[in-house]
N, C-alpha and C positions, 0 to 999 in steps of 0.2 A: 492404601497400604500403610502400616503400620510402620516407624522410624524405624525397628531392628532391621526389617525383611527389606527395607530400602538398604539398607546400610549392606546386609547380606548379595540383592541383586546385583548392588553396583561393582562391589566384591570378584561376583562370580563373572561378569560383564571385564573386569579389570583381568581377570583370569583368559579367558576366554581369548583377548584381546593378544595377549600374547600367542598365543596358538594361530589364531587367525593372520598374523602378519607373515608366517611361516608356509601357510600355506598359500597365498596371495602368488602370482608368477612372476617370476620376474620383469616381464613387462612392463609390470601395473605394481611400482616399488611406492606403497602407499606406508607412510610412515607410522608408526605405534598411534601416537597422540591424533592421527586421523580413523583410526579405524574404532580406538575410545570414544571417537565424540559420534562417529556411525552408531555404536553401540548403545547410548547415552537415548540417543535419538530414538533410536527402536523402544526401548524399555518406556518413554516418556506414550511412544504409539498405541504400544501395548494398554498400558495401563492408565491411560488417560488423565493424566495429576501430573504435576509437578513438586517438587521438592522445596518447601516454603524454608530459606535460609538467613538465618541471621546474619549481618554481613559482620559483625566483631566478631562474633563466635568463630564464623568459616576462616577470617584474617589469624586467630588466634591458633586454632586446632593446625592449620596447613603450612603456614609460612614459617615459622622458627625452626620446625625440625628442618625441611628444605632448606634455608638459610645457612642454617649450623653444619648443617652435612659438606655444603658448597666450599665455606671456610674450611669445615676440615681438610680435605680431601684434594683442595687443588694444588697442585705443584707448587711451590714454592720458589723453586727455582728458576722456571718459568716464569712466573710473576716480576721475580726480583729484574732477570736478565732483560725482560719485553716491558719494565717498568713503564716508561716513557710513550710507548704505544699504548698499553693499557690505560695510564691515565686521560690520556687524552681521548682515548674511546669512552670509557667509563663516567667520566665528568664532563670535559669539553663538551663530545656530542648529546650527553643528554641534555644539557641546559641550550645548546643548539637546536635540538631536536622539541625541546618544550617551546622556545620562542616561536620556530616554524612553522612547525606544526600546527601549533595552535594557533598561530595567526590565521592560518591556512580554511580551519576548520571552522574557525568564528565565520571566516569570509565566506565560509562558503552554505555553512546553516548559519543566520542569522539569529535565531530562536536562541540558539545554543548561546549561552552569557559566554564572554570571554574567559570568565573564569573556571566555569566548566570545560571549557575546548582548551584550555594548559592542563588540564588535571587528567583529561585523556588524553594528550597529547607526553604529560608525564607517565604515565600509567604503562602508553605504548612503547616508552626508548626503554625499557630493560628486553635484555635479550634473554632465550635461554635455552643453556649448552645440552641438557636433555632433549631436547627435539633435535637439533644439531644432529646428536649423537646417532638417531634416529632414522633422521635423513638419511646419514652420510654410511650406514651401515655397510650400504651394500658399494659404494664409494671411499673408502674412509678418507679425511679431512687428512693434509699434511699436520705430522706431530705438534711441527711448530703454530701454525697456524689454530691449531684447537686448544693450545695453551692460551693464545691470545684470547681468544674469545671464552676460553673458562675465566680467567682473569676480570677480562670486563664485563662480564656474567654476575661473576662476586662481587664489584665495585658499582655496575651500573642498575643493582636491584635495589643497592643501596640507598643512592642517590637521586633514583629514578622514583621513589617512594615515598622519598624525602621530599622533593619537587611536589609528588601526588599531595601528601598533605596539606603541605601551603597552600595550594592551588585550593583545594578541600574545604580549608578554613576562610580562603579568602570569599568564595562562593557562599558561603555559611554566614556571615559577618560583613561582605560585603565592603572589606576595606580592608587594604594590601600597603605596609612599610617596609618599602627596602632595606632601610636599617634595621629595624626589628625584626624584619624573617633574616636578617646575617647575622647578628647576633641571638635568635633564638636557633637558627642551623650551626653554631660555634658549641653553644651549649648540648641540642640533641645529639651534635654528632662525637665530642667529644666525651661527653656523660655519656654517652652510650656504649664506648668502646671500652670505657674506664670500669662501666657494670658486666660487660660481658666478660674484660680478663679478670679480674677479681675474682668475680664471683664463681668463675672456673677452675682457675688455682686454688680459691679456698674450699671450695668443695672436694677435689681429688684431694688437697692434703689435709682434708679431715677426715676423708675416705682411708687414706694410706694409714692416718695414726691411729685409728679407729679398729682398721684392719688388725693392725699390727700387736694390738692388745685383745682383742676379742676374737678377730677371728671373721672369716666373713661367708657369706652363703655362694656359691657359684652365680645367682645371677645378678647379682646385686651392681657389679662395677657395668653390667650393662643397665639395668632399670636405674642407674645415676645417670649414667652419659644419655638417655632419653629424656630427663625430667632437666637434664642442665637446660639447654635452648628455651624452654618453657620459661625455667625459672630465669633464666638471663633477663627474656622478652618482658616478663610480666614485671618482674622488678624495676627495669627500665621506663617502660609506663610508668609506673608507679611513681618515680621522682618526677618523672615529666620529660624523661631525656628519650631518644630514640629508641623503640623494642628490634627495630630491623637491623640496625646495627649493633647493637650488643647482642643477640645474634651470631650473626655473622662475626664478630670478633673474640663469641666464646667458640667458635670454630676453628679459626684461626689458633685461637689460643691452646683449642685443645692437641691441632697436633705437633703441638709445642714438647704438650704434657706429658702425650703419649712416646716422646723420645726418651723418659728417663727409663721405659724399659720393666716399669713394674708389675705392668698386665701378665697375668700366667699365658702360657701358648694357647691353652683351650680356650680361654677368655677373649683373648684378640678374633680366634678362629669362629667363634660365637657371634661375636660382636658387630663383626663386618658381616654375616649372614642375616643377623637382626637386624642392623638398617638399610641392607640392599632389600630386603623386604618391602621397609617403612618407604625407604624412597618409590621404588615400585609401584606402591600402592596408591599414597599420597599422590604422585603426580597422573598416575592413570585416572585414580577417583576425582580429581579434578577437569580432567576432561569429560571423563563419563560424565561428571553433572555439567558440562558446558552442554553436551548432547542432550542431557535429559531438559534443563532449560532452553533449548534453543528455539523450539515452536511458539513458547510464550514467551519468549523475548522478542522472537522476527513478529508477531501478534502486536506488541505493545509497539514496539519500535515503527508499525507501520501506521499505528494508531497516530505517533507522533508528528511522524512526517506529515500525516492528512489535514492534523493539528496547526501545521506551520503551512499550511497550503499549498500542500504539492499534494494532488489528487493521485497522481501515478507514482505509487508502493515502488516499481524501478528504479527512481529519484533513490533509492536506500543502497541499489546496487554503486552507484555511479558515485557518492559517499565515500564508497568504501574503497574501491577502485584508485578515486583520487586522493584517498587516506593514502592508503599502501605505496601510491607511486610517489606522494611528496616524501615520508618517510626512507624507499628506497634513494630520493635523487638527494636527498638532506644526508643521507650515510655513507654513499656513492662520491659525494663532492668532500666529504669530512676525510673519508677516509683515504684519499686520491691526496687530499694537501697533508696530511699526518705523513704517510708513504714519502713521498717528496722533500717534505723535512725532514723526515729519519734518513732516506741517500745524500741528499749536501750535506747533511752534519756527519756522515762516514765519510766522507772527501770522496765520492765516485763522480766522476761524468757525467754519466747517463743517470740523472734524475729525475727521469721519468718513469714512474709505477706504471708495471704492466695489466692493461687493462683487464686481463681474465681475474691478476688475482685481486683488484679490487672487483669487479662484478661480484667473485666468489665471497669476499667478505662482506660484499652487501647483503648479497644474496642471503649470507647463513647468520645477517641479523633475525633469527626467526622469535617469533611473540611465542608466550607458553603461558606456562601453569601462574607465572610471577601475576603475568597482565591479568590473567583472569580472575585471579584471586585476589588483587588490587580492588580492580573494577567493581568487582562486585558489594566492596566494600561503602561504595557512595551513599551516603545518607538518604534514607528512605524519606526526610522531612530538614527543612531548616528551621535556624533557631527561633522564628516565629510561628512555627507550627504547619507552615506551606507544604506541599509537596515541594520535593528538590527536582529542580529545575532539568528537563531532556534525559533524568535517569534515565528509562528504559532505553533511549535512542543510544546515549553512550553507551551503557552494555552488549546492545546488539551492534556496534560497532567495532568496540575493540573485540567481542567476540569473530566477527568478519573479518577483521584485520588478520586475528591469531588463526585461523581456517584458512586464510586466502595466503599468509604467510609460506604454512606449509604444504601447502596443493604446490604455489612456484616454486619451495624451496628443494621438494621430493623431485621433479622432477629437472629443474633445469641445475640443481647445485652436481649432484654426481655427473654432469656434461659437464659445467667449467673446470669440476675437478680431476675431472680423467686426463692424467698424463703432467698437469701441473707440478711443476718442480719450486721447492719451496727451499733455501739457502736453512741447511738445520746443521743443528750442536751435535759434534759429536763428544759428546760430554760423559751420553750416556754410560759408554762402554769402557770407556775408561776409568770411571767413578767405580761402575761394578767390577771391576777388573782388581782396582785399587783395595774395596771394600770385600773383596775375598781373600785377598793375599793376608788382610791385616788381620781378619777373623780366624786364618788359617794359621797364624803365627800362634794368637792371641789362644786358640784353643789348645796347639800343640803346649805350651806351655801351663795351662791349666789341669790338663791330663797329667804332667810330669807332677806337677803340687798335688794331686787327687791322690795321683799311685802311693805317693807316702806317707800324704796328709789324713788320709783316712784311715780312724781305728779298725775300721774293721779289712784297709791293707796292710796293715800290721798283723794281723795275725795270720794273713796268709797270702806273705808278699809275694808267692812263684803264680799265684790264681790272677792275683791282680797286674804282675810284672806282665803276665803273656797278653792279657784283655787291655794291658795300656798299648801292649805294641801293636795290636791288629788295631787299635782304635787311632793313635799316632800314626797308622799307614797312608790311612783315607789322605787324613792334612797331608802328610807328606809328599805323594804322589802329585796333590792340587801344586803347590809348594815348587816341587820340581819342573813340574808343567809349564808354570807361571814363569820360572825362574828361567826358563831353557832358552838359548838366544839360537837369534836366524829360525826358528819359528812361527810361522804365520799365523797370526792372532785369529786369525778368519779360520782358519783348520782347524786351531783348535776349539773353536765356539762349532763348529760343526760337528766333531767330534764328541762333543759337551750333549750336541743336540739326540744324535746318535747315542751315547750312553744312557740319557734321560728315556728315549723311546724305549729300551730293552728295559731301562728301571719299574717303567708304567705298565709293559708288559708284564713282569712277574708280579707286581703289584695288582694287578685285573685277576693273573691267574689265582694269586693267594685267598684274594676274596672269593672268585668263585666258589673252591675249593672248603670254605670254609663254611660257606652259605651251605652249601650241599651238606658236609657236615650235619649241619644245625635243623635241615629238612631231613636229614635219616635218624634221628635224635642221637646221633653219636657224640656230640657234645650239645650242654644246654644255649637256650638262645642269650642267654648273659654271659657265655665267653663268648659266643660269636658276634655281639655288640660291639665287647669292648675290644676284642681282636680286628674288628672289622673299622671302628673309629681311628685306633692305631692307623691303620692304613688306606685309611679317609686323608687325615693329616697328612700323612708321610706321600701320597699322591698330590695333596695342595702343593706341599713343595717342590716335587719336581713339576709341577703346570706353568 
């Protein structure tokens, strides 16, 4: 097959993928990322080839937009408030999780250099919250609880990648200083985060003054925000400082950026359609190629083992089994004393973490698209021209790992989840509470500056007097609502929900309505676009 129609297959495979989880019973709750790598597999059956990948190429193309999207997007608040868990998930246990582990895997393939078995052992401690999400669909994760693991999701790709490289180079070169990998990690990690915010402020504000003299095209503020992550990562290489973390902190950075508010409505509405796409994609088409690789990796990888003198290929099962369960008892013990320390430092009692909900956050350490796009990255040769040492064996290991992950995480995470009560913020509802009343002021007030300030309510203040007061109604009514005491906040969010339902309904009727229209050609298909976008939006907001 020819690179396009590969590219199209896996595509249409990514596609499909989605459908097929929908139809699956609920019985048999097989998560997205396993029913991709089924699909991967079939196409590699069919067509008998595999997909010859450059592993800098595939590190380049996949990782920084996922990276960037992670920083954007995750809660902040959550972050800040579950700080102290997340670091300690995020850093503690991965360099726990590299020591261990990899002690574990040297001891247990011999073959395997010790510095190969840290770099898979790094490769396997990032977690990631898209599989997660996956799993727990048809269970959903307590609020709080999936903030946590978005958090050390974003900190522990980082770090966990970080570790890979060292590991990487020390296998490469053959010689490992603990001083100089701290001070070359001082430098990648602070150069790195110093290229990602930079470099993303000064692009939006040369975007904005650029704008603001010229003029700009509708899709342009999104073709910036996809080439940023790019330009972060590669720039970052470039000085020699980390691409994974400036990344990840032009993420962070950006939705810093995007609070000044400068995006137009259709542009934000855009935007987030374009990278729920890219993410989509990106992380399905990474599975599909674990699928489509996976024949000729379990091939080599058994070549390997035979290599190291274990005649029986199961020796690979038994690998992978004791992979998983030293990693499960290594996150199981980490996260059981993090737990423990977080209740004596709240002065409780009973400082003892309940065993379901550590099981469950063991459990939903799941391996994904990070590990496998890590892995694959391993040096096809070292710097004397050898082949690199038990590559294949390590691919098809953490790829077993990432498989074996989510087969237990599918099914046994929604048991310890069902019914699990998890101690959560109610922050929420009081913030949006807060943050309508002050919008609600903020607008009534603006309307009163518009009704007089505008030339053209000057010339026909009674047009404009009447259209400020039906428009000053809405707020006001919110206003009085907000404002009304001995009213149950709970009634009125029901009520809120109740309004929005009759909203969504005349909004489904309008569009019919109009559709039909535009099929009798009673009006042209270009007012029923842009009549029908109107109200594309005006339905995102009430959802």
């Amino acid at each position: 097959m020819h690179s396009i129609e590969v590219v199209l297959v896996m595509l249409l495979a990514v596609v499909a993928s989605g459908y097929l989880t929908r139809v699956l019973p609920r019985w048999l709750p097989l998560p997205l990322p396993l029913v991709q790598i089924a699909l991967g597999a079939t196409i590699a059956g069919v067509f008998g080839q595999g997909v010859a990948l450059d592993p800098h190429l595939f590190f380049v193309l996949f990782l920084p937009p996922l990276l960037f999207l992670d920083g954007w997007r995750i809660p902040k608040g959550g972050l800040f408030r579950d700080r102290g868990v997340i670091l300690q998930l995020a850093l503690g246990l991965v360099v726990f999780t590299v020591i261990g582990a990899g002690l574990l895997i040297h001891w247990m393939i011999p073959v395997m250099p010790l510095a190969v078995a840290f770099a898979l052992a790094a490769i396997l401690s990032p977690t990631d919250p898209v599989a997660v999400s996956s799993i727990a669909a048809r269970a959903p994760i307590p609020k709080r609880v999936m903030h946590i693991l978005e958090g050390e999701s974003l900190l522990n790709d980082a770090s966990g990648l970080v570790c890979f490289r060292f590991a990487v180079a020390a296998a490469l070169t053959g010689t490992f200083s603990l001083l100089s990998a701290s001070l070359t990690f001082l430098w990648l990690a602070l150069a790195g985060v110093a290229v990602g915010v930079l470099l993303t402020i000064g692009i939006n504000r040369g975007h904005a003054l650029v704008s603001r003299v010229f003029g700009e095209e509708a899709g342009t503020p999104i073709l910036i925000s996809l080439l940023t992550p790019f330009g972060a990562y590669l720039l970052a290489e470039q000085v020699g400082a980390s691409g994974i973390l400036a990344a990840v902190a032009a993420g962070v950075t950006m939705s810093y950026v995007e609070l000044s508010g400068r995006a137009l409505a259709t542009t934000r509405v855009q935007r987030a359609a374009v990278w729920d796409t890219v993410q989509f994609s990106l992380n399905g088409i990474i599975f599909v190629l674990l699928g489509e690789q996976l024949p000729w990796i379990l091939e080599r990888a058994v070549r390997s083992v035979r290599e190291a003198g274990h005649v029986d290929p199961w020796w690979l099962a038994v690998y992978v089994f004791a992979i998983y369960g030293g990693l499960f008892a290594l996150r199981f013990a980490w996260v059981w004393v993090s737990l423990r320390i977080g209740l004596h430092r709240s002065g409780r009692h009973d400082t003892r973490p309940r065993i379901r909900l550590v099981a469950a956050m063991s459990l939903a350490g799941v391996r994904g698209a990070i590990t496998l796009a890590g892995v694959l990255t391993l040096p096809l040769v070292l710097d004397d021209g050898t082949p690199f040492p038990t590559r294949d064996l390590a691919i098809f290991l953490a790829a077993a790992v990432i498989i074996l992950s989510l087969l237990l995480g599918s099914f046994a995470l929604p048991r310890l989840l069902r019914g699990l009560e998890v101690p959560e913020e109610d922050e929420d509802d009081r913030e949006v509470d807060l943050a309508r009343h002050e919008a609600a002021v903020a607008a009534v007030a603006a309307v009163e500056r518009a009704q007089h300030g505008l030339p053209a309510a000057q010339a026909n203040p009674d047009l404009y007097a009447s259209a400020a007061v039906r428009v000053m109604a809405l707020y006001e009514e919110r206003l009085r609502r907000e404002g009304a005491l001995g009213v149950d906040a709970a009634a009125l969010r029901r009520a809120d929900e109740a309004e929005r339902a009759l909203r969504l309904a005349g909004v489904h009727a309008e569009r019919e309505r109009i559709y039909a229209l535009a099929r009798h050609r009673d009006i042209s298909e270009e007012v029923a676009r842009k009549l029908v976008r109107d109200l594309d939006l005006m339905e995102a907001r009430y959802r």
